[in-house]
C-alpha positions as CSV (number, residue, x, y, z in Angstrom):
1,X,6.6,238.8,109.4
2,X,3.3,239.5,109.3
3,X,0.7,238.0,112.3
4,X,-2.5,238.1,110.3
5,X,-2.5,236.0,107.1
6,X,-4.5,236.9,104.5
7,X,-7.2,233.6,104.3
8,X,-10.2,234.4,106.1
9,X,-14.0,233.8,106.4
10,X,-16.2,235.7,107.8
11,X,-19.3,234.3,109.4
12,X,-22.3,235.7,110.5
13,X,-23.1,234.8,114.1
14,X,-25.3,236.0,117.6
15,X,-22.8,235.6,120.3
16,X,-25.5,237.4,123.2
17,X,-28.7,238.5,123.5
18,X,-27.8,241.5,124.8
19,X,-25.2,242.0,121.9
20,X,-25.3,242.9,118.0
21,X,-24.4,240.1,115.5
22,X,-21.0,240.3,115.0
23,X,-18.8,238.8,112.2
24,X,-16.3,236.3,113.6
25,X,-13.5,235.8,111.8
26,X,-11.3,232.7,110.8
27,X,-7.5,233.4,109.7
28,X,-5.9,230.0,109.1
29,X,-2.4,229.9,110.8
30,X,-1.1,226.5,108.9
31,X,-0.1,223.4,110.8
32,X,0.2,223.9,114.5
33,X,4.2,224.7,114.0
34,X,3.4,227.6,112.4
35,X,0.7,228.6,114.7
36,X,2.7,229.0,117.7
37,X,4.4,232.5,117.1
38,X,1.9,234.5,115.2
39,X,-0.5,233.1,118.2
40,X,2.2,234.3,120.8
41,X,2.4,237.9,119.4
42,X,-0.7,238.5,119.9
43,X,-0.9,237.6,123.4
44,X,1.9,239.4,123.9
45,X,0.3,242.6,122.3
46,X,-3.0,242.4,124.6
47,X,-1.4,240.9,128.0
48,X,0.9,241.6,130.8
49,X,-0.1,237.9,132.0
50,X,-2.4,235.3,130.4
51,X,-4.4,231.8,131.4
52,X,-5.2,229.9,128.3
53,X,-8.1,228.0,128.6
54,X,-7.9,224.8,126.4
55,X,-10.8,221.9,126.1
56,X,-9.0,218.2,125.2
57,X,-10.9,216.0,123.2
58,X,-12.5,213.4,125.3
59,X,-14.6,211.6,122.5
60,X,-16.0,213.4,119.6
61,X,-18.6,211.8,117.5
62,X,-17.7,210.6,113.8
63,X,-16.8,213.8,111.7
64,X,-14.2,214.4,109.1
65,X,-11.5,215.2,111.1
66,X,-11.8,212.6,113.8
67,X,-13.2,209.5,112.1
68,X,-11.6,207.1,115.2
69,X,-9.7,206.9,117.9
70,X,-6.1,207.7,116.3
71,X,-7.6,210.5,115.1
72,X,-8.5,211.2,118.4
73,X,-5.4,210.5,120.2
74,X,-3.9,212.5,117.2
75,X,-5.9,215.1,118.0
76,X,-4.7,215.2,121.8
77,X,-1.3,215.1,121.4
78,X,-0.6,217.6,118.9
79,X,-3.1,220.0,121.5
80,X,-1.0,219.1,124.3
81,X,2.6,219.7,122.5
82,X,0.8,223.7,121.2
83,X,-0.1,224.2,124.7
84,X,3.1,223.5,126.2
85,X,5.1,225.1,123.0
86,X,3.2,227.9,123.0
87,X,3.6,228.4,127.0
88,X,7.3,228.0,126.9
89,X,7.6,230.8,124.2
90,X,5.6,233.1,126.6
91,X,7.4,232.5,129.1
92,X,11.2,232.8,127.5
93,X,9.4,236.2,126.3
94,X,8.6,237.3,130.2
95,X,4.8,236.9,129.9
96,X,3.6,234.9,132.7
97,X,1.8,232.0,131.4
98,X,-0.6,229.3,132.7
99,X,-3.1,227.2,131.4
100,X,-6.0,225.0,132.3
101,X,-7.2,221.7,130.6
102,X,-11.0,221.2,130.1
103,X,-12.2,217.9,128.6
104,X,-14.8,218.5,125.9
105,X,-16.5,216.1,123.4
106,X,-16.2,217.5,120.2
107,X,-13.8,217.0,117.2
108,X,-11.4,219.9,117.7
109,X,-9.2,221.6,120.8
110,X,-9.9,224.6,121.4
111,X,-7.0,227.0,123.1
112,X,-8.8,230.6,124.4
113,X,-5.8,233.1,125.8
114,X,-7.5,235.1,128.1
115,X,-7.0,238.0,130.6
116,X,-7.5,237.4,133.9
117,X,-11.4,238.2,135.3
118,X,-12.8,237.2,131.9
119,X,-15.1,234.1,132.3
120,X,-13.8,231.8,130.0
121,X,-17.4,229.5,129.8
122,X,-18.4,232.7,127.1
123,X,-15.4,233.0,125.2
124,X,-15.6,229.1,124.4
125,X,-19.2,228.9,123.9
126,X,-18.8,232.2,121.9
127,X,-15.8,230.2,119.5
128,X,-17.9,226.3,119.8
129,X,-20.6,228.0,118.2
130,X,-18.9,229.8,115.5
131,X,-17.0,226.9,114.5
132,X,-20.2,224.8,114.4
133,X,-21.8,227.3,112.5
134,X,-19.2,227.8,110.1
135,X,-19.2,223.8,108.7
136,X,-15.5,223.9,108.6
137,X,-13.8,220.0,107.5
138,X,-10.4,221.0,107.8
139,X,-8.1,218.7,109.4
140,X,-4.5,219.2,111.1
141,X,-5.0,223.0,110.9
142,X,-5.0,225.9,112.8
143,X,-7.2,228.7,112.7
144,X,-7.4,231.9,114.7
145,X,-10.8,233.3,115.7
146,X,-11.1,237.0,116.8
147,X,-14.1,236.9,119.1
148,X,-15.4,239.9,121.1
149,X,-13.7,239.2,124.5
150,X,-10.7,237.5,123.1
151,X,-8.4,235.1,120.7
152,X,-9.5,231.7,120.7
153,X,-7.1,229.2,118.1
154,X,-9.1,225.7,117.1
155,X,-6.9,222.9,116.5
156,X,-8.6,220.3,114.2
């Protein structure tokens, strides 16, 4: 089975000032089913132990993919059921797994695995602003983004 599908888009973006522009880019993963193994090899690939850093939806301004609050609470609980799916297949695999819950106001969960002694406040920025800049109206889908300092999957 192959990790990587073979939809992507590449987008154009300046994640530092002290960095190149880099292309960041998207490989949908399918519904958040789907997602969870592909996702979990790669962590398992690049990490003796991992933190994942996700932002909750709090409230996100109208946008396609969350026109109200079922949307919303949609939203939250298929984030919540990945996170704890995905956490459980690290573990049964012997990677030791945490994870910490940020509330955010935008239209999408972001989940960020990370090694530990990476500042996760750049890696999210980093994947918020790629996903801003990219326009992307997709709802109920998962897509991985392969940013300089790490994997970051956005749940819409």
């Amino acid at each position: 089975m192959s990790v990587m599908p073979t939809s992507a888009v590449h987008i154009p973006m300046h994640l530092d000032a002290q960095r190149p522009t880099k292309d960041v880019e998207f490989n949908e993963l399918g519904n958040l089913d789907e997602a969870v193994e592909p996702f979990a090899q790669l962590i398992r690939k690049s990490a003796r132990a991992v933190r994942l850093h996700c932002t909750i939806p709090t409230g996100c301004p109208s946008s396609a993919t969350c026109a109200d609050l079922h949307d919303l609470h949609d939203l939250r609980s298929r984030s919540l059921m990945f996170v704890h799916n995905l956490v459980e297949s690290l573990r049964a695999s012997g990677i030791p797994a945490s994870y910490r819950l940020q509330p955010a106001s935008c239209p999408m969960c972001l989940v960020c695995a990370l090694p530990s002694g990476l500042d996760a406040s750049k890696v999210r920025a980093a994947a918020f602003a790629a996903v801003q800049n990219a326009k992307l109206d997709l709802k109920e889908k998962a897509l991985l983004a392969d940013l300089e300092d790490g994997y970051a999957l956005i749940i819409t």
